[in-house]
C-alpha positions in Angstrom: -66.1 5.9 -66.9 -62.9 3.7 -67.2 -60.0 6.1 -67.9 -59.6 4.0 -71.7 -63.2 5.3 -72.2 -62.7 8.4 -71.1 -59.5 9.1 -73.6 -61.6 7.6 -76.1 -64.7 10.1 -75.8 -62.4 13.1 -74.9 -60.2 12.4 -78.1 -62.8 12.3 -80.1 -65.4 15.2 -78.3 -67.7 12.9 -77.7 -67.8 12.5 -73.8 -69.9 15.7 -73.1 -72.4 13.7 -75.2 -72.3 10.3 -73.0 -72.7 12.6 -69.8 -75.7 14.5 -70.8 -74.1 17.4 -70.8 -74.7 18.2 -74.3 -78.1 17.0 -75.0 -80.2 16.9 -78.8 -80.6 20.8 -79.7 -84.0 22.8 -79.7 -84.2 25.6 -82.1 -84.5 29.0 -80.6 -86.6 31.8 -82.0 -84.3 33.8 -83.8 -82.8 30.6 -85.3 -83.0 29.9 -88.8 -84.2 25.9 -89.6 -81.3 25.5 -91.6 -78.3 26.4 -88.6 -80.6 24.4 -86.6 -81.0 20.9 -88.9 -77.2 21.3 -89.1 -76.9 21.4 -85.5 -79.2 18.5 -85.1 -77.5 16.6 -87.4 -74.4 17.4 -85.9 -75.6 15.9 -82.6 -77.5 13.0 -84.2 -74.2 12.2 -85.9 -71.9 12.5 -83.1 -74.7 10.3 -80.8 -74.9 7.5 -83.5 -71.1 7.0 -83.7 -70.6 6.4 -80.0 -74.2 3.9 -79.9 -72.1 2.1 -83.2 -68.9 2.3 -81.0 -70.9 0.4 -77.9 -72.2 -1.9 -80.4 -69.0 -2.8 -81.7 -67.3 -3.2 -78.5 -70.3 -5.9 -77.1 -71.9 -9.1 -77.8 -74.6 -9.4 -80.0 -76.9 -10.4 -76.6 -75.7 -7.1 -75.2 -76.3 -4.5 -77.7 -79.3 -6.3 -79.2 -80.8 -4.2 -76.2 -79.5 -0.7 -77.2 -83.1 -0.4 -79.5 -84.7 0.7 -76.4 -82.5 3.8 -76.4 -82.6 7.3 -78.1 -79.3 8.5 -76.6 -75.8 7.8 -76.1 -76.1 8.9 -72.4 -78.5 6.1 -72.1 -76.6 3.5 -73.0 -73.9 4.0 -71.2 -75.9 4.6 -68.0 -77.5 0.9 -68.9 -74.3 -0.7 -69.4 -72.7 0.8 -66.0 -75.3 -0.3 -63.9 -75.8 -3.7 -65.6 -71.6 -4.1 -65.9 -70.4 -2.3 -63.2 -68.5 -3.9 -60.6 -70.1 -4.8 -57.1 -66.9 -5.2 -55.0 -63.6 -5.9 -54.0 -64.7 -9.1 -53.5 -65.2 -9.8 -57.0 -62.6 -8.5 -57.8 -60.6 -10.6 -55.5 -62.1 -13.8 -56.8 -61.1 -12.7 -60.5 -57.8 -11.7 -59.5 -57.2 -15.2 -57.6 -58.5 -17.1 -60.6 -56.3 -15.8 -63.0 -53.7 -15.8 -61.1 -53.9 -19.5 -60.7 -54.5 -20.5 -64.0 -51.1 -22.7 -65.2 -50.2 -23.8 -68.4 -49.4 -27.5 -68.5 -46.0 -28.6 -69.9 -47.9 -30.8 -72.7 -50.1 -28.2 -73.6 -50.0 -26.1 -76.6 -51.1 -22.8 -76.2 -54.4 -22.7 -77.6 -55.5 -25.2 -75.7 -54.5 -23.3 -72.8 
């Protein structure tokens, strides 16, 4: 995860749930159904809020595909392997653009 990210999801107990560690409860025998629908919904809650978060923070073409996903963990695996970065040398080329973009002297800003 991007260190952002991760401050994000730690601040907010969340990144436990993008990592798989904490996964959607099962009820054990001696518990009752109404600790474990709270802890269900707990999970379903927390889950929901970082999906929303993903979708907020993409296109509409992005998280469009995020309906093919029950979890949080999911995802974020599909955007890290569809997003991630393949190299320095992209990198590079990115850097280099930007770094030669120039504002002409007749030209507001926003055309810039």
């Amino acid at each position: 995860m991007v260190v952002a990210d991760q401050e994000f999801f730690i601040g907010r107990k969340f990144r436990r749930i993008v990592t798989g560690d904490i996964v959607k409860p099962e009820q054990s025998e001696k518990e009752s159904d109404h600790k474990f629908l709270d802890r269900v919904e707990d999970w379903k809650s927390k889950n929901h809020k970082i999906i929303t978060w993903f979708s907020n923070i993409t296109t509409p073409s992005i998280h469009i595909q995020f309906v093919e996903f029950d979890t949080a963990k999911d995802v974020w695996e599909f955007l890290f392997v569809k997003y991630k970065v393949s190299g320095l040398a992209q990198y590079y080329q990115l850097f280099t653009n930007l770094n030669n973009l120039k504002q002409d002297s007749d030209q507001s800003i926003n055309d810039f």
